[in-house]
mmCIF file of the N, C-alpha and C atoms, coordinates in Angstrom:
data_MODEL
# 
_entry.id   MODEL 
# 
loop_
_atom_site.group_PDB 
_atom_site.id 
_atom_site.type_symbol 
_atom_site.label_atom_id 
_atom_site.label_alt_id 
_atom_site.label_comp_id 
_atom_site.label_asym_id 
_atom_site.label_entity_id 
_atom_site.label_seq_id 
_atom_site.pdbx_PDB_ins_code 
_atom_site.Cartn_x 
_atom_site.Cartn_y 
_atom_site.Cartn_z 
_atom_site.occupancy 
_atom_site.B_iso_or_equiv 
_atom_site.pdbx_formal_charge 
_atom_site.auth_seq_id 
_atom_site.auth_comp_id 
_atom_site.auth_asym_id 
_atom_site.auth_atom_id 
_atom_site.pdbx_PDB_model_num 
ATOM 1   N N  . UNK A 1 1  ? 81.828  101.108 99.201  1.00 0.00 ? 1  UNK A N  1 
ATOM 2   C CA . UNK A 1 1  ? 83.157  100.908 98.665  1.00 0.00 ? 1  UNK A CA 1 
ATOM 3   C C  . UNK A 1 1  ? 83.092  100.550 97.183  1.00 0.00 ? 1  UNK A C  1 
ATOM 4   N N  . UNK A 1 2  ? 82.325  99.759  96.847  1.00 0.00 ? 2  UNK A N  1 
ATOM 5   C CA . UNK A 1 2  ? 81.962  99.121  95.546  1.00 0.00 ? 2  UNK A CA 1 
ATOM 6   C C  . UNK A 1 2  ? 81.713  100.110 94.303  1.00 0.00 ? 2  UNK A C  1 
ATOM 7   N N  . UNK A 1 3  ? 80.944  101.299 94.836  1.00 0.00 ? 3  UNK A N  1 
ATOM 8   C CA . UNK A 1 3  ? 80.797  102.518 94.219  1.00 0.00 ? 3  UNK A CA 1 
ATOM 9   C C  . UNK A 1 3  ? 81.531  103.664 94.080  1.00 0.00 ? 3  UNK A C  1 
ATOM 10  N N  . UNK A 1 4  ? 82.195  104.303 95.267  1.00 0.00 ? 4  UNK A N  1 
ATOM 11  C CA . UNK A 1 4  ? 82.859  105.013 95.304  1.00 0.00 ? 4  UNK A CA 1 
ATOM 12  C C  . UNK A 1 4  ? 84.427  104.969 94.713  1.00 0.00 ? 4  UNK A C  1 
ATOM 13  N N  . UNK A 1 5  ? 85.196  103.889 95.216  1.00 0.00 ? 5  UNK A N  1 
ATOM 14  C CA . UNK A 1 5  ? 86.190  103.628 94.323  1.00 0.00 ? 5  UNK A CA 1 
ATOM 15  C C  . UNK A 1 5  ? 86.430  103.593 92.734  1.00 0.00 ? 5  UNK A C  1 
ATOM 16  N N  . UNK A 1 6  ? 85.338  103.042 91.778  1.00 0.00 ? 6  UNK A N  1 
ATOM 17  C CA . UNK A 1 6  ? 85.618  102.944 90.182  1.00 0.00 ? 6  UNK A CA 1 
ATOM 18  C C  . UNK A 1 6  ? 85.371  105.090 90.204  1.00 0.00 ? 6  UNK A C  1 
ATOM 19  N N  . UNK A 1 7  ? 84.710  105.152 90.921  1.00 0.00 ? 7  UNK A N  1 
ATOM 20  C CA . UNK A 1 7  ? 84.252  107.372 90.936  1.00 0.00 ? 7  UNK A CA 1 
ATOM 21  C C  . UNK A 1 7  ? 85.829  107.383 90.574  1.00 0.00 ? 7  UNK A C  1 
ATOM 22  N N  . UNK A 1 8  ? 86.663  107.219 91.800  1.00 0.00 ? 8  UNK A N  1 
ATOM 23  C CA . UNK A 1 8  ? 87.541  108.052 92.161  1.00 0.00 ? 8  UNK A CA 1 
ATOM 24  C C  . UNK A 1 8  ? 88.489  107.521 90.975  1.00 0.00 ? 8  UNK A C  1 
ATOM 25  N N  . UNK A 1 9  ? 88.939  106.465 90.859  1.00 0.00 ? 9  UNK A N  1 
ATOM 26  C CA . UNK A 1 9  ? 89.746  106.083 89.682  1.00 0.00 ? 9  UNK A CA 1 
ATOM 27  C C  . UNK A 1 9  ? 89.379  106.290 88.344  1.00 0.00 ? 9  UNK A C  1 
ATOM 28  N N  . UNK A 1 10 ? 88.241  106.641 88.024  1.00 0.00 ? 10 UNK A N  1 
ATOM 29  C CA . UNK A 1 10 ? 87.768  107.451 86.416  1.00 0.00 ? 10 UNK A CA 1 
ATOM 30  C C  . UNK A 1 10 ? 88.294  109.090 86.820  1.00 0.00 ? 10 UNK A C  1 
ATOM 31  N N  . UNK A 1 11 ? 88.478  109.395 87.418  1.00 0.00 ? 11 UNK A N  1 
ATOM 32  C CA . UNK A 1 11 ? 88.557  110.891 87.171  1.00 0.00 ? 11 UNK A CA 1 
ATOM 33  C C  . UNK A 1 11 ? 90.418  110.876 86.972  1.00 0.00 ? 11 UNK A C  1 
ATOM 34  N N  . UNK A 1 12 ? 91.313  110.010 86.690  1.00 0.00 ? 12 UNK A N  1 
ATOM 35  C CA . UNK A 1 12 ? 92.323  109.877 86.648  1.00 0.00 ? 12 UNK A CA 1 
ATOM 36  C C  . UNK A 1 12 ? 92.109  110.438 84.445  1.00 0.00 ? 12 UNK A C  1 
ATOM 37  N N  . UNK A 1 13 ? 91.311  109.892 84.641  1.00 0.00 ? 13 UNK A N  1 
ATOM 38  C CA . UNK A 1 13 ? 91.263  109.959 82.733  1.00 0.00 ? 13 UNK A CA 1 
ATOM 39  C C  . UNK A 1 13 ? 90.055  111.561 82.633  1.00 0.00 ? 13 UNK A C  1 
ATOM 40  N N  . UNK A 1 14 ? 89.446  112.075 83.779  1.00 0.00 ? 14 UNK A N  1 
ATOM 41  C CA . UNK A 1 14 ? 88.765  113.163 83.337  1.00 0.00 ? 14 UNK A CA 1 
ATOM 42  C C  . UNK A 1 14 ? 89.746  114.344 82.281  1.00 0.00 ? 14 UNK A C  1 
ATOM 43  N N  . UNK A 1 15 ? 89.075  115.243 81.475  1.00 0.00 ? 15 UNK A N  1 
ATOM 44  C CA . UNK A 1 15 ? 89.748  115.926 81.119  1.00 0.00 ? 15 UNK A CA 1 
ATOM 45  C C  . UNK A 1 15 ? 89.748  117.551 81.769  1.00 0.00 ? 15 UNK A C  1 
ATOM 46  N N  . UNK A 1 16 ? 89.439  117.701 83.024  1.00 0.00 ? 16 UNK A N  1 
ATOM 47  C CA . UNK A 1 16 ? 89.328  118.823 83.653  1.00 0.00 ? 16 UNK A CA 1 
ATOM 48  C C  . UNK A 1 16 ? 90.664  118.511 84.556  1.00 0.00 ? 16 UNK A C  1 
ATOM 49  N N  . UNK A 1 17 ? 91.464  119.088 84.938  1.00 0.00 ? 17 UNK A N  1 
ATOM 50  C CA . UNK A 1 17 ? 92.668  119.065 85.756  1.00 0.00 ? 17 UNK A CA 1 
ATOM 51  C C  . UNK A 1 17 ? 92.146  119.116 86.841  1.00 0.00 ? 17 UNK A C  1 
ATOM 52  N N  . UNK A 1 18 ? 91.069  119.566 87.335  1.00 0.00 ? 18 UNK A N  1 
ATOM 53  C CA . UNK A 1 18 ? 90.148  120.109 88.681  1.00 0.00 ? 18 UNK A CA 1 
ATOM 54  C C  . UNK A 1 18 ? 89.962  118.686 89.357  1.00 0.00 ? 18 UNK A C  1 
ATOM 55  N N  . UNK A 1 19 ? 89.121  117.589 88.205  1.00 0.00 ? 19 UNK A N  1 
ATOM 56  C CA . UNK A 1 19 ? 89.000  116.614 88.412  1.00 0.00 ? 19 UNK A CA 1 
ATOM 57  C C  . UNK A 1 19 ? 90.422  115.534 88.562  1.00 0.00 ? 19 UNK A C  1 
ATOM 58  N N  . UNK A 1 20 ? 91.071  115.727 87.701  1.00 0.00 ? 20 UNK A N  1 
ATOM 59  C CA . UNK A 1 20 ? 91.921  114.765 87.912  1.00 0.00 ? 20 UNK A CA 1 
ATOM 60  C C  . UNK A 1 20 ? 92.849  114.856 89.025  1.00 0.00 ? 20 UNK A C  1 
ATOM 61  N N  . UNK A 1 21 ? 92.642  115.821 89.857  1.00 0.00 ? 21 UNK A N  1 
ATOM 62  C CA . UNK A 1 21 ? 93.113  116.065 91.385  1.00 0.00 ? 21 UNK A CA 1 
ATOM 63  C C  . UNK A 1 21 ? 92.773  115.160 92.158  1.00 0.00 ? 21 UNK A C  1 
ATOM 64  N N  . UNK A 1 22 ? 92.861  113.875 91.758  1.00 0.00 ? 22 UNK A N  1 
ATOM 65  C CA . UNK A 1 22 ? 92.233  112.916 92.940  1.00 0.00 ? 22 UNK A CA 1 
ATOM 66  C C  . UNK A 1 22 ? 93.387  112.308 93.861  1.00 0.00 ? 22 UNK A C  1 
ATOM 67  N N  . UNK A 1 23 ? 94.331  113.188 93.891  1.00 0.00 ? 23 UNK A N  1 
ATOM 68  C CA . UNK A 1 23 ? 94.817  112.249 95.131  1.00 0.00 ? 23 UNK A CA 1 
ATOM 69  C C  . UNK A 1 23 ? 94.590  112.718 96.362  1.00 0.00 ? 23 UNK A C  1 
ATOM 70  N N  . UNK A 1 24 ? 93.898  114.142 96.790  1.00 0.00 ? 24 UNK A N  1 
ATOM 71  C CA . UNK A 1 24 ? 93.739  113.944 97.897  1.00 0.00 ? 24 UNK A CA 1 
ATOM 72  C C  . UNK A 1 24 ? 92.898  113.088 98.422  1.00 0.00 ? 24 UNK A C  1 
ATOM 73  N N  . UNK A 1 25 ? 91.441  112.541 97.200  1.00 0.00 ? 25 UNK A N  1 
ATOM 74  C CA . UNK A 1 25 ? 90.520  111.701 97.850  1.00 0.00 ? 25 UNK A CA 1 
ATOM 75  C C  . UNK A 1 25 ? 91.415  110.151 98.269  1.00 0.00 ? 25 UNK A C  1 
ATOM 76  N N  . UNK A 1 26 ? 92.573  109.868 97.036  1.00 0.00 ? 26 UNK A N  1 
ATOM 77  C CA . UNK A 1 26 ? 93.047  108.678 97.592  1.00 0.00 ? 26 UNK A CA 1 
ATOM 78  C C  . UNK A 1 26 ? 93.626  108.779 98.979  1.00 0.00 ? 26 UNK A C  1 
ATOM 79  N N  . UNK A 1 27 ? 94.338  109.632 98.946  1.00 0.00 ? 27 UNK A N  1 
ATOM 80  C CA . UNK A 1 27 ? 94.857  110.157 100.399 1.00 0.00 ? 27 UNK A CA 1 
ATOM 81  C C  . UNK A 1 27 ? 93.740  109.729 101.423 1.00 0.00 ? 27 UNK A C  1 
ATOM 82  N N  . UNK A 1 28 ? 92.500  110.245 101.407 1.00 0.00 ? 28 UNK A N  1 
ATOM 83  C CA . UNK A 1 28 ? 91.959  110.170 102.660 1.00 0.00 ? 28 UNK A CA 1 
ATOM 84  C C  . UNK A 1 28 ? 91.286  108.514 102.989 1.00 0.00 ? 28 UNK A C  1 
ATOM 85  N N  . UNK A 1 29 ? 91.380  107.576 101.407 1.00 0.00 ? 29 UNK A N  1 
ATOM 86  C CA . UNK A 1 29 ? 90.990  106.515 101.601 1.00 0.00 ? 29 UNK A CA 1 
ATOM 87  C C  . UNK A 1 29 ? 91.572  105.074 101.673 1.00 0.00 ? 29 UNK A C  1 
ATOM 88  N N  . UNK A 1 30 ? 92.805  105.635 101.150 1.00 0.00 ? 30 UNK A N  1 
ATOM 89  C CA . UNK A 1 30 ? 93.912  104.155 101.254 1.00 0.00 ? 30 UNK A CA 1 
ATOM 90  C C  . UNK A 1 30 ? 93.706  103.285 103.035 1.00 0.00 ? 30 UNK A C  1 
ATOM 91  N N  . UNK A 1 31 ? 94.006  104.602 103.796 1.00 0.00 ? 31 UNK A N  1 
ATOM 92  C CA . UNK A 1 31 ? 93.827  104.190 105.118 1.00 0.00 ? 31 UNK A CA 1 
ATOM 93  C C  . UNK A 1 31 ? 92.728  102.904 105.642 1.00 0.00 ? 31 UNK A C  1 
ATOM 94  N N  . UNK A 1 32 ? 91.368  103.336 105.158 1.00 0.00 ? 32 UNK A N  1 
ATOM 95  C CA . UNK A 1 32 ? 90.192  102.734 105.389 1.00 0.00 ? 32 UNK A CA 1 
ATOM 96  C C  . UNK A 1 32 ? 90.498  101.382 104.374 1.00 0.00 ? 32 UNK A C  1 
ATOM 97  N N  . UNK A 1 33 ? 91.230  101.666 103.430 1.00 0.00 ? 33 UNK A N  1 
ATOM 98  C CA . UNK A 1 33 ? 90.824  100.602 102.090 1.00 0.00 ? 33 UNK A CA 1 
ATOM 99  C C  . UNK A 1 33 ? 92.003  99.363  102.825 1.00 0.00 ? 33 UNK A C  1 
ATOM 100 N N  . UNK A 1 34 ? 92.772  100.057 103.114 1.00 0.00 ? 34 UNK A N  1 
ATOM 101 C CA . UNK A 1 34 ? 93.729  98.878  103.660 1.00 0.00 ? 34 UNK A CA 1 
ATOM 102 C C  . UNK A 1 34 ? 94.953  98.400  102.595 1.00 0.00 ? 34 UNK A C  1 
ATOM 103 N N  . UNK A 1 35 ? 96.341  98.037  102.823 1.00 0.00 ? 35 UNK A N  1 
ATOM 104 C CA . UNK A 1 35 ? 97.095  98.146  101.586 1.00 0.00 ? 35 UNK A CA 1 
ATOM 105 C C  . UNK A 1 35 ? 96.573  97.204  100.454 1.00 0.00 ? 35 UNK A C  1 
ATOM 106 N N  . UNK A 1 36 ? 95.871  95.932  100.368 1.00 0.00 ? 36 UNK A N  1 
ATOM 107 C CA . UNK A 1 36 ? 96.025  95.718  99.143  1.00 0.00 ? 36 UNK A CA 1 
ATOM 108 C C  . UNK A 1 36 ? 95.022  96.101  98.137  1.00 0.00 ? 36 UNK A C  1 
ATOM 109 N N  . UNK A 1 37 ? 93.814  97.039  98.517  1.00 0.00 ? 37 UNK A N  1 
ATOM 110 C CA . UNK A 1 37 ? 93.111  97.531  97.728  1.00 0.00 ? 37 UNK A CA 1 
ATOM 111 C C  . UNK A 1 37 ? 94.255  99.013  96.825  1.00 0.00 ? 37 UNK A C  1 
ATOM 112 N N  . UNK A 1 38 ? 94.845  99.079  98.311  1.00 0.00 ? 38 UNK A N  1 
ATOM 113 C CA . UNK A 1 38 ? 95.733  100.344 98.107  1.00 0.00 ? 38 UNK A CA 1 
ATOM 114 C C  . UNK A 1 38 ? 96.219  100.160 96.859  1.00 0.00 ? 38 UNK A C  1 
ATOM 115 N N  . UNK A 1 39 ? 97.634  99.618  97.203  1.00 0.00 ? 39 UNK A N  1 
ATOM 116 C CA . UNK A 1 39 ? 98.705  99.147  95.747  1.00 0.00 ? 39 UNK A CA 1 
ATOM 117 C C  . UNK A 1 39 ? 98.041  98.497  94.994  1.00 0.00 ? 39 UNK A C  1 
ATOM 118 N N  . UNK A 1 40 ? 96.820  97.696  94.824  1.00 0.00 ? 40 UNK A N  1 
ATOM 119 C CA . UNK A 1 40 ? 96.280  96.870  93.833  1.00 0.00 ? 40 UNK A CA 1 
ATOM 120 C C  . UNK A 1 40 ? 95.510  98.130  92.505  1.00 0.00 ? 40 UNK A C  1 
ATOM 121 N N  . UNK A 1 41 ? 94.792  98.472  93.590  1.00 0.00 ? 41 UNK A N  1 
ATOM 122 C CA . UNK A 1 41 ? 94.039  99.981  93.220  1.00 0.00 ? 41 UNK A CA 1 
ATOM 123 C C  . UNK A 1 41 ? 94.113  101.086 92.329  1.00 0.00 ? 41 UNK A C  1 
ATOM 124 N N  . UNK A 1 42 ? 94.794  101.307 93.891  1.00 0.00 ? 42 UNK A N  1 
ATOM 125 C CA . UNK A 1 42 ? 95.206  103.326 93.936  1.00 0.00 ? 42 UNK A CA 1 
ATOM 126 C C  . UNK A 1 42 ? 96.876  103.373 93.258  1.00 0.00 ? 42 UNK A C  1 
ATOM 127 N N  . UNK A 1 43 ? 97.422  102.709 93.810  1.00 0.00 ? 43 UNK A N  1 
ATOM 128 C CA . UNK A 1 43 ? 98.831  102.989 92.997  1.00 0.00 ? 43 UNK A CA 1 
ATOM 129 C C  . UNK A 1 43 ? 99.091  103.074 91.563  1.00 0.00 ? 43 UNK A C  1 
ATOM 130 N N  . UNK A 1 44 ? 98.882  102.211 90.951  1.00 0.00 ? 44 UNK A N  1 
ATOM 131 C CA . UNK A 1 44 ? 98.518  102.537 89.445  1.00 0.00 ? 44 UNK A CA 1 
ATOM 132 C C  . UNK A 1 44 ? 98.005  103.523 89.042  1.00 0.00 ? 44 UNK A C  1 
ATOM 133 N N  . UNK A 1 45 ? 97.260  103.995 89.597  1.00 0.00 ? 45 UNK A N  1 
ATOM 134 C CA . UNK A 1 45 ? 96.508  104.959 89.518  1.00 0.00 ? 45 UNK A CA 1 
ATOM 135 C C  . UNK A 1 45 ? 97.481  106.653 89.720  1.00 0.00 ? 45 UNK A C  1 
ATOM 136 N N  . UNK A 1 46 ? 97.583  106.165 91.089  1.00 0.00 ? 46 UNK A N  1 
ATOM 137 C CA . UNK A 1 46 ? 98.698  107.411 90.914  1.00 0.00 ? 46 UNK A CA 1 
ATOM 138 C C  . UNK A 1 46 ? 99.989  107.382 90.503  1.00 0.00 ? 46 UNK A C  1 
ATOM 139 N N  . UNK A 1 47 ? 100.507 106.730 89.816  1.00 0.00 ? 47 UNK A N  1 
ATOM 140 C CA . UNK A 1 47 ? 101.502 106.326 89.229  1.00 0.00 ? 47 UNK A CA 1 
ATOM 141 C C  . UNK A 1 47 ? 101.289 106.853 87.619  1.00 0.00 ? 47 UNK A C  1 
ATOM 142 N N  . UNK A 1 48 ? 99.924  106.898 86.884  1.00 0.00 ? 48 UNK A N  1 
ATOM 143 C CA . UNK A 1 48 ? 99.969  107.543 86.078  1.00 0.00 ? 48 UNK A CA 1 
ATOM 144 C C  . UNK A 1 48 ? 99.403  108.799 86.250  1.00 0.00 ? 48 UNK A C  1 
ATOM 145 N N  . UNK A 1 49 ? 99.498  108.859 87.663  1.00 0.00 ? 49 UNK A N  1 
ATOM 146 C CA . UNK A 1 49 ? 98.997  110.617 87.579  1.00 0.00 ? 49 UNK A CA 1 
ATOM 147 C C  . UNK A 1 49 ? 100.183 111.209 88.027  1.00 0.00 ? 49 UNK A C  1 
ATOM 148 N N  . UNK A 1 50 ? 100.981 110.885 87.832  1.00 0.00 ? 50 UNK A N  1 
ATOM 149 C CA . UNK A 1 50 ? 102.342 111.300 88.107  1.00 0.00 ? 50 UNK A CA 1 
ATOM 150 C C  . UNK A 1 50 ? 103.374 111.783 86.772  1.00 0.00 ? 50 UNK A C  1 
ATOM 151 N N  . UNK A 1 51 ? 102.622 111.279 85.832  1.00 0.00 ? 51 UNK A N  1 
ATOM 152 C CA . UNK A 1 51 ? 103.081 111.665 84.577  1.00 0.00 ? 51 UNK A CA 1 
ATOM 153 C C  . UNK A 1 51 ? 102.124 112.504 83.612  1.00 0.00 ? 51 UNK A C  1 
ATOM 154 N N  . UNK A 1 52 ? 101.046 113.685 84.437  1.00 0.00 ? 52 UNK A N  1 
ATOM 155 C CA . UNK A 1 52 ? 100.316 114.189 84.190  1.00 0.00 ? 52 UNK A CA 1 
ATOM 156 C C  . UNK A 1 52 ? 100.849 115.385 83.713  1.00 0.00 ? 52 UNK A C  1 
ATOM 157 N N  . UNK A 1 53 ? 100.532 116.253 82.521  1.00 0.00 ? 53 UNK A N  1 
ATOM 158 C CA . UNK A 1 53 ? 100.765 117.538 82.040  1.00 0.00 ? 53 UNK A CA 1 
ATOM 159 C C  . UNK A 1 53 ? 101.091 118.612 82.834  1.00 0.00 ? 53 UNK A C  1 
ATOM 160 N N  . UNK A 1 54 ? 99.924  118.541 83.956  1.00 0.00 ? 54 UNK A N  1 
ATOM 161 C CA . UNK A 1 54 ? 99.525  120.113 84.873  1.00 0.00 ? 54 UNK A CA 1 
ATOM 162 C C  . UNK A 1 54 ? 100.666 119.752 85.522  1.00 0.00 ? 54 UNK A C  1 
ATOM 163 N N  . UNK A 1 55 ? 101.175 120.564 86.717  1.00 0.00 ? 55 UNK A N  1 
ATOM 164 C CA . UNK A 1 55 ? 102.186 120.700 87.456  1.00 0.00 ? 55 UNK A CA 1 
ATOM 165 C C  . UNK A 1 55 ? 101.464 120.373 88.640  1.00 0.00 ? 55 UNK A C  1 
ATOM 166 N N  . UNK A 1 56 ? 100.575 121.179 88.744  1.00 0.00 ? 56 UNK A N  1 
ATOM 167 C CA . UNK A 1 56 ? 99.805  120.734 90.010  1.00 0.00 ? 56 UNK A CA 1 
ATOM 168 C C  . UNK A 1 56 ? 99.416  119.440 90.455  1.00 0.00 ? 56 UNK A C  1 
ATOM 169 N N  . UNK A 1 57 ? 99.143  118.287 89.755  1.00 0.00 ? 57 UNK A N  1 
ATOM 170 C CA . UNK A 1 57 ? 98.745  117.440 89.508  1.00 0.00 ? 57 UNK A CA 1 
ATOM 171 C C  . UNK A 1 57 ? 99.619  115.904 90.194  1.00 0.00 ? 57 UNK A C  1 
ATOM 172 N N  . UNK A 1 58 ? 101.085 116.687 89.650  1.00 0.00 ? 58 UNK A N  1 
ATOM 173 C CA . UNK A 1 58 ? 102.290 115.911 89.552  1.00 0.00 ? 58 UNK A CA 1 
ATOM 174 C C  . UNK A 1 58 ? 102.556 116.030 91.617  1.00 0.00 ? 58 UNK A C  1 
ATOM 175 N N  . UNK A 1 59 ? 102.583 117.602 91.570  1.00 0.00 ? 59 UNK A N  1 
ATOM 176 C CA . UNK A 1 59 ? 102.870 118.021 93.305  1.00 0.00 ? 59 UNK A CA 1 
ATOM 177 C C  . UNK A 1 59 ? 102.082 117.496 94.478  1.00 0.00 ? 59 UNK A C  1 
ATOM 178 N N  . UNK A 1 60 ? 100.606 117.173 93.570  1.00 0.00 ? 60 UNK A N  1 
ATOM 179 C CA . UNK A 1 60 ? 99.731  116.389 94.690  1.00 0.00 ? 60 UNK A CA 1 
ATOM 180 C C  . UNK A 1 60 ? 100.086 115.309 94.789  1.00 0.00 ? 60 UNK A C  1 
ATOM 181 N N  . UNK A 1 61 ? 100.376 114.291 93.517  1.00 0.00 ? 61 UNK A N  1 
ATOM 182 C CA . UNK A 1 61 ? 100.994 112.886 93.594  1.00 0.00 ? 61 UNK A CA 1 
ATOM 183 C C  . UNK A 1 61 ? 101.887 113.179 94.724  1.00 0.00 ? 61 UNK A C  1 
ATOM 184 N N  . UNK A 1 62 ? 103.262 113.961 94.419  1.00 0.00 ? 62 UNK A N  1 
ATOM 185 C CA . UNK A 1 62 ? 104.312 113.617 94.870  1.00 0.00 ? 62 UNK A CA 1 
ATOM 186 C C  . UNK A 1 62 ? 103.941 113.420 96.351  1.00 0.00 ? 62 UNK A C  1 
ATOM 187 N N  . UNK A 1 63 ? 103.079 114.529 96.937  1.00 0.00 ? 63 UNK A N  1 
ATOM 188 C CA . UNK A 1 63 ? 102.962 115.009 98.336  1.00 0.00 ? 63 UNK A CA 1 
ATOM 189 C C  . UNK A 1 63 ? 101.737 113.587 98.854  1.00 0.00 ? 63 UNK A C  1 
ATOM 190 N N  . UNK A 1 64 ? 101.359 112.792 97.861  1.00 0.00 ? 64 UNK A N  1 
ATOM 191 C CA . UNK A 1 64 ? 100.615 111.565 98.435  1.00 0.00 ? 64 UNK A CA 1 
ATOM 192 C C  . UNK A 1 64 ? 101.586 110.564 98.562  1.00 0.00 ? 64 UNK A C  1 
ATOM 193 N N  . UNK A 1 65 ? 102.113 110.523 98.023  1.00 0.00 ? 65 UNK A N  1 
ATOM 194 C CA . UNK A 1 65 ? 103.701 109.234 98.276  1.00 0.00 ? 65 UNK A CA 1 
ATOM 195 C C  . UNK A 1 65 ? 104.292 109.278 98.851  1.00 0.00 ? 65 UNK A C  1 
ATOM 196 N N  . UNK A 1 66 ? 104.768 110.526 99.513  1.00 0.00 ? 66 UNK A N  1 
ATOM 197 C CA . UNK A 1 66 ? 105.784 111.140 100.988 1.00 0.00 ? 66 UNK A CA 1 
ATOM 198 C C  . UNK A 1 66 ? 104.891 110.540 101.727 1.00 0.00 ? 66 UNK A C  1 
ATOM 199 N N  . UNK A 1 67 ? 103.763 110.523 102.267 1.00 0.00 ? 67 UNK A N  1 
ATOM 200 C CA . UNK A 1 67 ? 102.643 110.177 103.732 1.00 0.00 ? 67 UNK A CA 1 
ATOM 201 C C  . UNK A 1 67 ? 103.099 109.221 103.559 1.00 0.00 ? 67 UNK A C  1 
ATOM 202 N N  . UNK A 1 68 ? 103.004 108.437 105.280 1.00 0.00 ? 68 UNK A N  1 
ATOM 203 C CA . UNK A 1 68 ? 103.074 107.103 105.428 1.00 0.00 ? 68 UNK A CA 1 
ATOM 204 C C  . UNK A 1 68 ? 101.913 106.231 104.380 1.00 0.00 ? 68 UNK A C  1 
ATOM 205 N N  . UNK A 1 69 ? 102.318 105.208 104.059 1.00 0.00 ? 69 UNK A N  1 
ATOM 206 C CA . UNK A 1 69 ? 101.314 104.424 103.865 1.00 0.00 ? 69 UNK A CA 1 
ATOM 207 C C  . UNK A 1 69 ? 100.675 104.104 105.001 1.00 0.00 ? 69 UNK A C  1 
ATOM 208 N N  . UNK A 1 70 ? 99.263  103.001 104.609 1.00 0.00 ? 70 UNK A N  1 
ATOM 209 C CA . UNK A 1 70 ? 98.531  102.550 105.855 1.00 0.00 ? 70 UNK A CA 1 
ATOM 210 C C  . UNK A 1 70 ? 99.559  100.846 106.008 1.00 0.00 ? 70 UNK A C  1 
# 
């Protein structure tokens, strides 16, 4: 956990759009992380990836915020 999490939250600042696709990884880890790593975390996180250039980027956010939370 210690490792993998700072991964996934640097690629919020990568400059490849490929990379900065990380919400499906948040997607698959909020669950395990539990909410307050979640909102402490990941939300910020996708909160400025929500105001990202690509379009694509913006549609993955959106479509991670519709799912239930954990």
């Amino acid at each position: 956990m210690q490792h993998i999490v700072p991964q996934v939250l640097d690629m919020v600042n990568n400059p490849h759009y490929l990379h900065r696709m990380m919400a499906h990884a948040i997607s698959l880890m909020a669950p395990v992380m539990g909410s307050e790593i979640t909102c402490s975390k990941f939300l910020p996180v996708v909160v400025e990836a929500s105001k990202d250039r690509v379009p694509n980027i913006k549609f993955n956010v959106a479509k991670l915020l519709q799912s239930p939370s954990p």
